[in-house]
LUMLUMTI-790150 format. One line per 2 residues: number of its first residue (from 0); their letters; for each residue y, z negated, x negated of C-alpha. Coordinates in steps of 0.001 Angstrom, whole numbers, always signed. Layout:
N
NUM = A = Y Z X | ...;
END
This chain:
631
0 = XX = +127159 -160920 -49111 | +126421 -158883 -52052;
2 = XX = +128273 -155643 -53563 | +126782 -152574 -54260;
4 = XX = +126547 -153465 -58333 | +124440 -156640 -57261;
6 = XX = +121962 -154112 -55219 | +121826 -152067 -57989;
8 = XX = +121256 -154662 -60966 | +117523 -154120 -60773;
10 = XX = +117446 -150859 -61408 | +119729 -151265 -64212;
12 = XX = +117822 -154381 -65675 | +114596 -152147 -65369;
14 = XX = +116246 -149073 -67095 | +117538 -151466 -69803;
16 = XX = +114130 -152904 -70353 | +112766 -149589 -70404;
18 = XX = +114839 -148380 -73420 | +113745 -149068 -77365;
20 = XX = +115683 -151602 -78477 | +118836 -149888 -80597;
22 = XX = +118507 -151926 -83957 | +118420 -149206 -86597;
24 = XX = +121901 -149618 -88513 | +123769 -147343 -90836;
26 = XX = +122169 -149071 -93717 | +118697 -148688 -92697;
28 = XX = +118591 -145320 -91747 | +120658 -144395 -94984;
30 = XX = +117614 -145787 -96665 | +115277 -143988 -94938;
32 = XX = +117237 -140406 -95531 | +117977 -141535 -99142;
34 = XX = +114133 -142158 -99152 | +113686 -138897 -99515;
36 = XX = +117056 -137139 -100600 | +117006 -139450 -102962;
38 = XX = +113743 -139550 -104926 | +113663 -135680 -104465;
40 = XX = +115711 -135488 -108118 | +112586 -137331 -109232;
42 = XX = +111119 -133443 -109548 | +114117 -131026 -108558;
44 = XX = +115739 -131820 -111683 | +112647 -130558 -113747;
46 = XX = +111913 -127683 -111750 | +115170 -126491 -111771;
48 = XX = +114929 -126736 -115747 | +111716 -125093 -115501;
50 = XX = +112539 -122177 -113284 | +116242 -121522 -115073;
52 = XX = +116518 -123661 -118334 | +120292 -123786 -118886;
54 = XX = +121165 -122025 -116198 | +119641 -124938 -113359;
56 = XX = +122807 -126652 -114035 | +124015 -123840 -111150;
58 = XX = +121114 -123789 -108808 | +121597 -127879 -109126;
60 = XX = +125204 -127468 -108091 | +124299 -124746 -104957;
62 = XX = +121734 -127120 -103937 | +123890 -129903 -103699;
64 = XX = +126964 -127730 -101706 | +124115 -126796 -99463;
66 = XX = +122903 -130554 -98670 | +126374 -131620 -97938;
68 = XX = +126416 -128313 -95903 | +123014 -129172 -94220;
70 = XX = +124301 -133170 -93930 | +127819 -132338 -91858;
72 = XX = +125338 -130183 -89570 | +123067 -133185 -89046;
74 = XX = +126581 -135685 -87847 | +127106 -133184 -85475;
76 = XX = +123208 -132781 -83970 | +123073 -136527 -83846;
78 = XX = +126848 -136260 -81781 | +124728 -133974 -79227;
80 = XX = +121215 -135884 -79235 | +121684 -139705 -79462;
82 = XX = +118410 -140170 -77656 | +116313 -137860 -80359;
84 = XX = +117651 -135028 -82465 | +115024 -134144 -84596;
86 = XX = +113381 -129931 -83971 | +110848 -130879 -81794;
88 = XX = +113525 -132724 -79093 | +116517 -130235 -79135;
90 = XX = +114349 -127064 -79289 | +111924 -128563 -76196;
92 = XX = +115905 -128165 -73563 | +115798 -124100 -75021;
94 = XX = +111798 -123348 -75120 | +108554 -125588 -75841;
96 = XX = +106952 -122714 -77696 | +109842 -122816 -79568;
98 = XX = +109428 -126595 -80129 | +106214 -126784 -81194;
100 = XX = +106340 -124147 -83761 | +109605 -126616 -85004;
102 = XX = +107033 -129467 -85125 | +104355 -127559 -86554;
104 = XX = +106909 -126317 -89461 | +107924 -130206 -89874;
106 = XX = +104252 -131039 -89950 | +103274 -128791 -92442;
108 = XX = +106427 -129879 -94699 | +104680 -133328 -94613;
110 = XX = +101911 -132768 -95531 | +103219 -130531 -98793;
112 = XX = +105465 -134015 -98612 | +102585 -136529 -98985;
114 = XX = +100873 -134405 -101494 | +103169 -133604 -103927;
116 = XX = +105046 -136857 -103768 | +101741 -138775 -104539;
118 = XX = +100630 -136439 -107453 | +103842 -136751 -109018;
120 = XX = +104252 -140766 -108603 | +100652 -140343 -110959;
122 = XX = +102631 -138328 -113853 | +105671 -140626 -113955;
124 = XX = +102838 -143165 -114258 | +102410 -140941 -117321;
126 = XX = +98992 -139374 -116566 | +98743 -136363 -118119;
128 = XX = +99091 -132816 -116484 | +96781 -129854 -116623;
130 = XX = +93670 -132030 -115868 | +90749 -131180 -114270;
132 = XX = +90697 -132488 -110621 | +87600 -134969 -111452;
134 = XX = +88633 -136555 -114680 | +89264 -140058 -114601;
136 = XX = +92781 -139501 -115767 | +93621 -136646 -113599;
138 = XX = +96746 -137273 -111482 | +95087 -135201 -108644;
140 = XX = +91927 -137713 -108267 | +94444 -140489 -107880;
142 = XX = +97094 -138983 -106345 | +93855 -138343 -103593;
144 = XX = +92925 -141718 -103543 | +96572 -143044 -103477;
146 = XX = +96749 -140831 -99988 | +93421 -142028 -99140;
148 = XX = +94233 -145537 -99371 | +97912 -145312 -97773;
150 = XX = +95926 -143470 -95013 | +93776 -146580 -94125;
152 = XX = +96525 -149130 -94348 | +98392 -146973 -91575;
154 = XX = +95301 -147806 -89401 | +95732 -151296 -89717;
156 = XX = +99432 -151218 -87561 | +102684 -149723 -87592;
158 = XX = +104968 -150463 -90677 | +107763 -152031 -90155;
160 = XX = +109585 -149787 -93150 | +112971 -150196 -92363;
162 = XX = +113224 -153060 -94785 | +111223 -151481 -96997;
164 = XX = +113259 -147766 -97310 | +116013 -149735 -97707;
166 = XX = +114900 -151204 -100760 | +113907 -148339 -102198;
168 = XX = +116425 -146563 -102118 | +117847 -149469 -104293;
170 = XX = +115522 -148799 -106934 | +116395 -144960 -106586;
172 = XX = +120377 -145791 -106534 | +119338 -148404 -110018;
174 = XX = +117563 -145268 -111820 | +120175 -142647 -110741;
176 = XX = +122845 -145331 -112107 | +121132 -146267 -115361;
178 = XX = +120297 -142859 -116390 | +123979 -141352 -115211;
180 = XX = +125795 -144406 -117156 | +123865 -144380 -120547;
182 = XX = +124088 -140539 -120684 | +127823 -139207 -119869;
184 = XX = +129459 -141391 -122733 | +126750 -139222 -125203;
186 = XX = +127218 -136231 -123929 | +129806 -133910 -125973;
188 = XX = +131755 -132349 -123238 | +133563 -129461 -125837;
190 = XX = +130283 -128132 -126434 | +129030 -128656 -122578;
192 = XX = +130441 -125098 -121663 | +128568 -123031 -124393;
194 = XX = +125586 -125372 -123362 | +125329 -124329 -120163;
196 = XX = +126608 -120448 -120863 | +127327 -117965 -118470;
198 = XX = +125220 -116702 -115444 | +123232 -113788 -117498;
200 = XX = +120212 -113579 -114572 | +120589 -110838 -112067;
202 = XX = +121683 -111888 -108746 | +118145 -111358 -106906;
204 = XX = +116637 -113006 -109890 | +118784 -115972 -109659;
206 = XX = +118631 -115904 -105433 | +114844 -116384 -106068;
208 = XX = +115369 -119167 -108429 | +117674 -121154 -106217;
210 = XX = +115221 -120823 -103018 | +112662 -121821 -105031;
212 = XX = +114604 -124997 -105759 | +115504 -126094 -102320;
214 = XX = +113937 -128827 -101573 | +113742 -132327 -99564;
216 = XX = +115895 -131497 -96931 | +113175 -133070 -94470;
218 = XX = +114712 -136625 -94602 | +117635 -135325 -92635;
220 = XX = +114965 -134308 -89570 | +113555 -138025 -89919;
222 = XX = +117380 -139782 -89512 | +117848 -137245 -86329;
224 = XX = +114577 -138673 -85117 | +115676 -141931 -85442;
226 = XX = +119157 -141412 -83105 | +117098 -142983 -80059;
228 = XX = +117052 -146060 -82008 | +120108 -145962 -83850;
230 = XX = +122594 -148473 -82842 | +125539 -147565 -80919;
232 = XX = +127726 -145407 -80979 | +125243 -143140 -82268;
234 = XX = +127599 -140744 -83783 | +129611 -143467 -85800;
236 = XX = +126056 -144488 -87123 | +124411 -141242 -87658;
238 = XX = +127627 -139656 -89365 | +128110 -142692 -92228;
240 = XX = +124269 -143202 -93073 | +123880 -139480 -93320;
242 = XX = +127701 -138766 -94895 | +126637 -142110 -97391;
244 = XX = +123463 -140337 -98892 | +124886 -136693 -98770;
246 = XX = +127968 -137851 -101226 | +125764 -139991 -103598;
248 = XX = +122996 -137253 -104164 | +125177 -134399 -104416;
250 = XX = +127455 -136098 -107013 | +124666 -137778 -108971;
252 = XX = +122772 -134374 -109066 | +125442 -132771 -110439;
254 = XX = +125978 -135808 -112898 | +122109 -135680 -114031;
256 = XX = +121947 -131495 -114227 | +124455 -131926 -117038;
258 = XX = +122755 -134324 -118413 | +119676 -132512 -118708;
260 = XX = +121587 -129032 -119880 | +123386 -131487 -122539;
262 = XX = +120962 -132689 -124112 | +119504 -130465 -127606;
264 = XX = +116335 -131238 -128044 | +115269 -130212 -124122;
266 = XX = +117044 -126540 -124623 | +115701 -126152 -128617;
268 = XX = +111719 -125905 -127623 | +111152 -124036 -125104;
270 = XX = +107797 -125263 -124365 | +109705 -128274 -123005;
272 = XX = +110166 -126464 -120035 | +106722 -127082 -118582;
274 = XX = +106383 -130164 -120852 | +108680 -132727 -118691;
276 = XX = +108726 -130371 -115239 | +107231 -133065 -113621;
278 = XX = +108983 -135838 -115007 | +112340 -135328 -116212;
280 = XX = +114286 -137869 -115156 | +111799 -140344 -117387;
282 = XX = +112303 -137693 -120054 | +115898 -138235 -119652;
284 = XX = +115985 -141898 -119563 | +113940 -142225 -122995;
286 = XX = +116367 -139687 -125086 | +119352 -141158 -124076;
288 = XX = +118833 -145398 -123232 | +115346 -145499 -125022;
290 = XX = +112232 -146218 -124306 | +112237 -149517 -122427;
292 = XX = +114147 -147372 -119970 | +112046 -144970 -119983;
294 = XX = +108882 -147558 -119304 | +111213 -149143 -116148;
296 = XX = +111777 -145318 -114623 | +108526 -144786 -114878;
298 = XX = +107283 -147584 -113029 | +110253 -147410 -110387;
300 = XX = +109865 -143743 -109912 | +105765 -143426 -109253;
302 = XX = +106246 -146115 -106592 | +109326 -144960 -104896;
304 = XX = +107488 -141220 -104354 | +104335 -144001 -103286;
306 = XX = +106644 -144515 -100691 | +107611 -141198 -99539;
308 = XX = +103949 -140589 -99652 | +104042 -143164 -96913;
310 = XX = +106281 -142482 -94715 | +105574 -138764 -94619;
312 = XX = +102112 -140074 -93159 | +103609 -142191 -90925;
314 = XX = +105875 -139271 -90012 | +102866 -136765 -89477;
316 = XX = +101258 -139111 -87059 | +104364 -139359 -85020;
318 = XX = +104668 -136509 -85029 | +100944 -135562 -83587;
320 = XX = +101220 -138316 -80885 | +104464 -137169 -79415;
322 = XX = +103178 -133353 -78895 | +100196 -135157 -77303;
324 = XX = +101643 -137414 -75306 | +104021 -134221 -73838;
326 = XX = +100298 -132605 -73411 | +101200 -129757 -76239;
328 = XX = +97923 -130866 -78518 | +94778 -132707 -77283;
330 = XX = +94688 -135839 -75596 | +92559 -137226 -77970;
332 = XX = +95001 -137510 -79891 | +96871 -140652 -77710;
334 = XX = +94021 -142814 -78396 | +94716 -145592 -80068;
336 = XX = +92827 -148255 -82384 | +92727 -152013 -81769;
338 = XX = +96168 -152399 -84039 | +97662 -149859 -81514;
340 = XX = +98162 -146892 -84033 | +96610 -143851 -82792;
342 = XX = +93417 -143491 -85124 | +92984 -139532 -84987;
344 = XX = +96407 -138696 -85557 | +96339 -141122 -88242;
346 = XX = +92956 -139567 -89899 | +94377 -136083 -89713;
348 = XX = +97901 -137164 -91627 | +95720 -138534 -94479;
350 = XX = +93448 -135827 -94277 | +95487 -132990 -94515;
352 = XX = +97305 -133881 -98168 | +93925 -134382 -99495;
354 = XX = +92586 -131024 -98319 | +95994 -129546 -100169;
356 = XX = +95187 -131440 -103439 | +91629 -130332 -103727;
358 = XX = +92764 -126386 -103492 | +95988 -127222 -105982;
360 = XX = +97024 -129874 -107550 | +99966 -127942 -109596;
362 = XX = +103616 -129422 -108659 | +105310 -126055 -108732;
364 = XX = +102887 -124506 -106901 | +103090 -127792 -104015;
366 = XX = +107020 -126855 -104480 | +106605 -123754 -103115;
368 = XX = +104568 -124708 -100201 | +107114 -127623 -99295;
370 = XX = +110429 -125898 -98934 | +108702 -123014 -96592;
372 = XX = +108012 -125260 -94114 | +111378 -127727 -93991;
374 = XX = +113548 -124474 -94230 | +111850 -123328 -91313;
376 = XX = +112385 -126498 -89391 | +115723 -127266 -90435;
378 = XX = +116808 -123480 -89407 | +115631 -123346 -86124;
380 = XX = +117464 -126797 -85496 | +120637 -125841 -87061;
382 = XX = +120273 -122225 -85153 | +119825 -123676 -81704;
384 = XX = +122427 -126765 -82333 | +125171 -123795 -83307;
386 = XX = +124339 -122553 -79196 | +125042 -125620 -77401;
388 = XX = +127784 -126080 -75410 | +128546 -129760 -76695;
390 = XX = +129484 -128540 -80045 | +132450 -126588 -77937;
392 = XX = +134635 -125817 -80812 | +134607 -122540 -82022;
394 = XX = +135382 -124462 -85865 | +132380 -126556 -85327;
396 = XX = +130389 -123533 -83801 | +130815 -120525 -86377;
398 = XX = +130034 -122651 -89567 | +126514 -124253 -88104;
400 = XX = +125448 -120734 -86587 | +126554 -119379 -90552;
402 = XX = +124553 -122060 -91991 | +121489 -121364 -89690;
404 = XX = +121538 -118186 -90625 | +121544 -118815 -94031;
406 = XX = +118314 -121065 -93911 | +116688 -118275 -92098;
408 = XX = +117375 -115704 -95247 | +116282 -118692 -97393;
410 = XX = +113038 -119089 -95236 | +112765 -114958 -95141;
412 = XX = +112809 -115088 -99024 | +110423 -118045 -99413;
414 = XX = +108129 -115754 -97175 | +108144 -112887 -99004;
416 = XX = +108068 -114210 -102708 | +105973 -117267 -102240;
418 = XX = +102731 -115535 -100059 | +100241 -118342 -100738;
420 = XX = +103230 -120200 -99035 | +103254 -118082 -95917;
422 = XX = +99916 -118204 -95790 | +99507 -122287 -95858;
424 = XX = +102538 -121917 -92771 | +100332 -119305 -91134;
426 = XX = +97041 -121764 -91647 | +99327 -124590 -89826;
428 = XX = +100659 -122595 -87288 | +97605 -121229 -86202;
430 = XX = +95565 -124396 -86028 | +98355 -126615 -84056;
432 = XX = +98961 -123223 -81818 | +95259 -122811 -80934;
434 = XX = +94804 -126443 -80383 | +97604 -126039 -78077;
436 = XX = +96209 -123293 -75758 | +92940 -125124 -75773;
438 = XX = +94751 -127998 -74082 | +96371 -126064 -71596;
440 = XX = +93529 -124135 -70819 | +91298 -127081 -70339;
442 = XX = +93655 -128726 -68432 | +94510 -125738 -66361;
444 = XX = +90694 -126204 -65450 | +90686 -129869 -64732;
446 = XX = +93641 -129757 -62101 | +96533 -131565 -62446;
448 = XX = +95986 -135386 -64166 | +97424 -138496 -61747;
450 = XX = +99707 -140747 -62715 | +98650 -144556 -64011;
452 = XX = +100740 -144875 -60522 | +98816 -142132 -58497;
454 = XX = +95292 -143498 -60076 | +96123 -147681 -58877;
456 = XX = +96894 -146017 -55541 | +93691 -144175 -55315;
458 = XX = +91688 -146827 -56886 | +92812 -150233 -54135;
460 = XX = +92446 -147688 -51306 | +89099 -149264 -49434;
462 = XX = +87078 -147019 -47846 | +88181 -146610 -43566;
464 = XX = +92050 -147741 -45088 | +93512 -144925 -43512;
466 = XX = +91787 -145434 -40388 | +92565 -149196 -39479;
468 = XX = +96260 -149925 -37698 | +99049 -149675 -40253;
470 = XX = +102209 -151481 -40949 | +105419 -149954 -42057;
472 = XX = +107715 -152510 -44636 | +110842 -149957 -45671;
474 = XX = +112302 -151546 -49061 | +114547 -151065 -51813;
476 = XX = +113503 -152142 -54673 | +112738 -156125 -53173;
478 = XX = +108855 -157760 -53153 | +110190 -160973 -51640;
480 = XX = +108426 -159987 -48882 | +105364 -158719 -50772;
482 = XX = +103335 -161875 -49822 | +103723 -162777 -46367;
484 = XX = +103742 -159233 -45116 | +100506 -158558 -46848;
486 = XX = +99084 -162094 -45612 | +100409 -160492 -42210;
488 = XX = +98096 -157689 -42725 | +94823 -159271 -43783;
490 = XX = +95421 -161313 -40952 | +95437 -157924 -38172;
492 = XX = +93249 -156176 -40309 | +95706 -153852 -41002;
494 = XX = +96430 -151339 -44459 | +100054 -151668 -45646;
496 = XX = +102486 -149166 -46404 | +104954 -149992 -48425;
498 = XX = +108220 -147654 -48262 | +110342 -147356 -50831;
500 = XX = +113688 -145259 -50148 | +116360 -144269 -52845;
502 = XX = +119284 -143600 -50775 | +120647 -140730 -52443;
504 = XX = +124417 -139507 -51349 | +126011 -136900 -53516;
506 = XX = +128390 -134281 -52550 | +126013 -131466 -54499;
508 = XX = +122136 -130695 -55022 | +120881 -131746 -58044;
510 = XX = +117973 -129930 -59705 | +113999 -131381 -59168;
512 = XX = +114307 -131951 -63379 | +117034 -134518 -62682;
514 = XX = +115271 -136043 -59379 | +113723 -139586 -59167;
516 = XX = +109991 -139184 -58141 | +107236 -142051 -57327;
518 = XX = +106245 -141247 -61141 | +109727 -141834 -62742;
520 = XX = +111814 -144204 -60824 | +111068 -147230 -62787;
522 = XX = +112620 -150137 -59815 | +110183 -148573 -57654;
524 = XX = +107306 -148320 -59910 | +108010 -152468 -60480;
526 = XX = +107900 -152428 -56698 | +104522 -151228 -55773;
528 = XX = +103173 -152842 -58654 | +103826 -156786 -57519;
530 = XX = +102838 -154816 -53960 | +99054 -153595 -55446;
532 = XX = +98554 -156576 -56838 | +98653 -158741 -54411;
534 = XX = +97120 -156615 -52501 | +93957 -156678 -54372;
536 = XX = +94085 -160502 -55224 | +93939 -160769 -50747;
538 = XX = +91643 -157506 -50103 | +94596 -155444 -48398;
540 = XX = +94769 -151778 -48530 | +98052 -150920 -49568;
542 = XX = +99572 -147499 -49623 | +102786 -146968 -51705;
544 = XX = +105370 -144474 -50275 | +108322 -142963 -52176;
546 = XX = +111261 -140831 -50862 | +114742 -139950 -51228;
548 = XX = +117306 -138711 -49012 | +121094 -139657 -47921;
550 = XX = +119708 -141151 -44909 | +117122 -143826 -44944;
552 = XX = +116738 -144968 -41404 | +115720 -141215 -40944;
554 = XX = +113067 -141137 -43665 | +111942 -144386 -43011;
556 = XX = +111413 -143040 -39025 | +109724 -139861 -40464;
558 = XX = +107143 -141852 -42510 | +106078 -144286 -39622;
560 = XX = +105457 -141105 -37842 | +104150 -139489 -40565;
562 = XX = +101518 -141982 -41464 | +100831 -143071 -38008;
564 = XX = +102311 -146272 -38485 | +101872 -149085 -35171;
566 = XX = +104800 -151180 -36320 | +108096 -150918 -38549;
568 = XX = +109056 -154016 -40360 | +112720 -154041 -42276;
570 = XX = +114576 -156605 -44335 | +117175 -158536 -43652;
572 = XX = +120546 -156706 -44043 | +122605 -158077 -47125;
574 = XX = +125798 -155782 -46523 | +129018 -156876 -45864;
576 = XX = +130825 -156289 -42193 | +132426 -153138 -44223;
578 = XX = +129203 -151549 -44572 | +128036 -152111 -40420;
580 = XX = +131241 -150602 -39737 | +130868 -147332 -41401;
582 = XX = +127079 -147332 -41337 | +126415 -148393 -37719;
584 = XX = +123214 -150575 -37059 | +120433 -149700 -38987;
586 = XX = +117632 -151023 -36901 | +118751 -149693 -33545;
588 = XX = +118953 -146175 -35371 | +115551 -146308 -36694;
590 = XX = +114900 -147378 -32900 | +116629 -144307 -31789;
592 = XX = +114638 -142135 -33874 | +111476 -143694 -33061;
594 = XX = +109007 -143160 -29489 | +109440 -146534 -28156;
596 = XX = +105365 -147157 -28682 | +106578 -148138 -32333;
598 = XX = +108336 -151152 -32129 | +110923 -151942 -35134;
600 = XX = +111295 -155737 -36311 | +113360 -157261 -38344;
602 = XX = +110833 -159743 -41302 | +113379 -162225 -43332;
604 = XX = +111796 -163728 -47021 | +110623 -167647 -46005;
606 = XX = +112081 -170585 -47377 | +109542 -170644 -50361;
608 = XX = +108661 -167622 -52191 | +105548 -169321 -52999;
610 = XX = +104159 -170118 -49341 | +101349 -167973 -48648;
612 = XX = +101329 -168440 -44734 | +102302 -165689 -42814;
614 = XX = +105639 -164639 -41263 | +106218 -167571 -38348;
616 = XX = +108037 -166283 -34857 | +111583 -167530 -36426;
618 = XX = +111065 -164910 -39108 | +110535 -161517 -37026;
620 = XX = +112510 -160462 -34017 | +116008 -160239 -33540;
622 = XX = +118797 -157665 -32291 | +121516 -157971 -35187;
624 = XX = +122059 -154719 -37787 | +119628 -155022 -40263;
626 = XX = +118923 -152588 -43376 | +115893 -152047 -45767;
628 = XX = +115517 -155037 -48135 | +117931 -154635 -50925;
630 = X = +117082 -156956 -53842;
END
């Protein structure tokens, strides 16, 4: 006898081995968020500086209360999406227009990602700035070739960066420490207040120069992404990789702004404002450790944003192949190359940066195109998270619906003040949205695409199939019997057709979204697989059937009749006594139901799964309650 959790182990074996393998830990994705978080100070410190001089020491401080604002959002998104939290996934349950303007805004933040992270890993390799784009020197050229070359690695396979984010975000953490531990014991903290001053900007003035500050929020939209692959529980995961990197860059930040408001000989020329924007924290390291430590930063910090140049490529090809693979962009775009990476996607992601150097190859100017589009994202994530009904809680509720409302004014300001930032949003948005009604149109035009499933079906189906005698087998997720009922077929010259009923008893409807189909039910999709193959390998038509219903002996009597079936073969019953009691017997049911033209017998596995005789008179026949063949 076997229990209903021994009929059902298939399907949960099949479901398990359907599922990416959960081995992301907290470390690893804290790497990957600290990736960029982290190495986002790299630049932020001297843009700040540049923007506000003294005064950054502020905007610094805002900019950190909003990432720990931003990171306690992202615990609570991962909470509600363990399977995916990133834009693109929780705005697709509210609207997929919706969600692909998300992804759009998250691809165009990585491209501005790739670019500007590559052209300033060339001036903390002390290039100078203010080059033409094709001097030898110029950080643009190689800051293009950089992305060029990163672009053709990607096509060689997929990186297995986990390792690799880790570890730099140890170099990151090593600079941060170095720089924060050789400069507060020099700093003269009496004189620190009059250094930084008072707040003499007018507020819109100072609004302005905080948005244009906010920066490299977009790692937080990569760890969401990576909740489907997190290990579980999700939440306990998600909220101490994400709660790890929010503390350590807000502090450290804050620790580095006074640094750089401390120190004389940045606030007595002013021309050093545009002299170290690109490379402060090198600046930094030199006045106050000295120059070995400035050498070591410099070499750290280039490869480090290297590596964010990386993995926002990586990131912009993911993204691409998910909206094609949900049919949102063209299906070119699924192909993939012999390594298994698809090519186009992959082209594009490299592409794209390069295109943005060659029209500017200015940091500040790459600044103001970045934040635009991860403001955007982050917003409409935050918005729609602050609606769902998970978050319950009217004290988790009101602070992430204030907080999406906040990046919205943020995103309304970068709009309005930074137009050849709109504009590059508007370029992005208008490409991936026309590329998108293309698809649909075309495919409105093809017809509906089949299924790998629908296509085997279509493609074993001899010519005359549905015209010879046909055999019913009903099944349940069992191809014991594959073999010697097909060898039972060839042998009658008849086509096969195989059955497969999900016995579905619940005391309410539940919606088509949330019903098993021939398409999604992955124990019957193994099914008619080992089914079609065998078929082929003996030159037997087989035709897969798939329904679901709270009675099978009267779906399994509506397909015979359906498909003009000559014969009904069934499994041997494995249910206890129990079940015959309540359930009654199966085969004289189907009997019932049946005209009595169409007999109904009762096929048992043989002795050797390998024999490749068919069925013998001891294995059909017989008057006892019998059921479809439950594996």
């Amino acid at each position: 006898m076997h229990s209903s959790n021994d009929r059902e182990k298939p399907l949960a074996l099949a479901l398990l081995a359907s599922e990416r393998p959960r081995n992301v830990g907290w470390k690893q994705a804290a790497g990957l968020l600290f990736g960029d978080w982290g190495t986002s100070r790299l630049y932020v410190l001297g843009l700040a500086f540049f923007f506000a001089g003294r005064t950054s020491f502020y905007l610094i401080l805002a900019m950190s209360l909003l990432i720990v604002a931003v990171g306690w959002a992202y615990t609570q998104i991962c909470r509600i999406y363990p399977d995916g939290g990133g834009v693109y996934t929780a705005a697709k349950h509210r609207n997929q227009t919706l969600a692909v303007v998300g992804a759009l805004l998250l691809f165009a933040d990585y491209v501005v990602t790739a670019s500007l992270s590559s052209l300033d890993a060339f001036r903390y390799f002390s290039l100078p700035q203010g080059v033409g784009l094709l001097a030898w020197n110029s950080p643009g050229l190689w800051a293009i070739v950089a992305i060029a070359a990163i672009g053709a690695f990607n096509l060689m396979g997929p990186k297995h960066t986990g390792g690799f984010a880790l570890a730099a975000a140890l170099g990151m953490v090593f600079i941060t420490l170095l720089i924060a531990f050789g400069a507060l014991p020099q700093i003269n903290w009496h004189e620190l207040p009059h250094r930084i001053g008072a707040v003499n900007e007018p507020p819109h003035e100072l609004w302005v120069q905080f948005v244009s500050i906010v920066l490299a929020l977009s790692g937080v939209e990569a760890i969401a992404n990576l909740t489907g692959v997190m290990k579980k529980p999700v939440a306990h995961t998600a909220k101490k990789a994400i709660w790890t990197v929010t503390l350590e860059v807000a502090i450290f930040n804050v620790l580095l702004a006074l640094a750089m408001v401390a120190l004389h000989s940045l606030n007595a020329d002013p021309a050093t404002r545009e002299k170290y924007r690109d490379d402060m924290l090198a600046f930094l390291s030199g006045a106050y450790i000295g120059h070995w430590a400035e050498i070591a930063v410099r070499a750290v910090g280039g490869i480090l944003l290297l590596s964010a140049t990386n993995t926002a490529i990586t990131d912009m090809i993911s993204v691409q192949y998910l909206m094609a693979r949900d049919g949102e962009l063209p299906q070119f775009l699924v192909k993939l190359n012999r390594f298994g990476v698809p090519w186009m996607p992959a082209i594009l992601a490299a592409a794209m940066p390069v295109l943005v150097l060659v029209i500017s190859h200015d940091i500040e100017h790459l600044a103001a195109l970045y934040a635009i589009g991860v403001i955007g994202a982050v917003a409409i994530n935050v918005t729609l998270c602050a609606l769902h009904p998970r978050l319950r809680r009217m004290h988790r509720k009101a602070p992430m619906l204030a907080l999406g409302c906040f990046l919205l004014v943020i995103w309304v300001t970068l709009a309005i003040t930074k137009l050849h930032a709109l504009v590059f949003v508007c370029v992005v948005m208008t490409l991936g949205l026309s590329a998108r009604w293309l698809n649909k149109f075309f495919a409105e035009r093809k017809g509906p695409k089949l299924s790998l499933i629908r296509q085997a079906i279509l493609g074993q189906l001899n010519e005359g199939a549905m015209d010879k005698p046909k055999i019913l087998l009903g099944t349940y997720g069992s191809d014991a019997l594959a073999e010697p009922v097909i060898n039972l077929c060839k042998q009658e010259g008849a086509t096969l057709v195989v059955c497969f009923i999900r016995q579905v008893q619940l005391s309410y409807k539940f919606t088509a979204e949330g019903k098993l189909t021939i398409d999604t039910d992955l124990a019957a999709l193994k099914t008619f697989a080992k089914f079609l193959d065998i078929g082929h390998a003996k030159g037997v038509s087989v035709l897969p059937v798939y329904d679901t219903g709270p009675d099978a002996a009267e779906l399994l009597a509506e397909n015979a009749a359906i498909y003009n079936c000559e014969r009904v073969l069934i499994g041997t019953s494995r249910q206890g006594m129990l079940y015959h009691l309540v359930k009654g017997g199966f085969q004289r049911r189907i009997e019932a139901l049946l005209p009595p033209e169409i007999p109904v017998q009762v096929i048992a596995p043989p002795p050797e799964h390998g024999s490749t005789e068919p069925p013998r008179d001891w294995e059909i026949g017989g008057e006892e309650d019998h059921g479809p063949e439950h594996a």
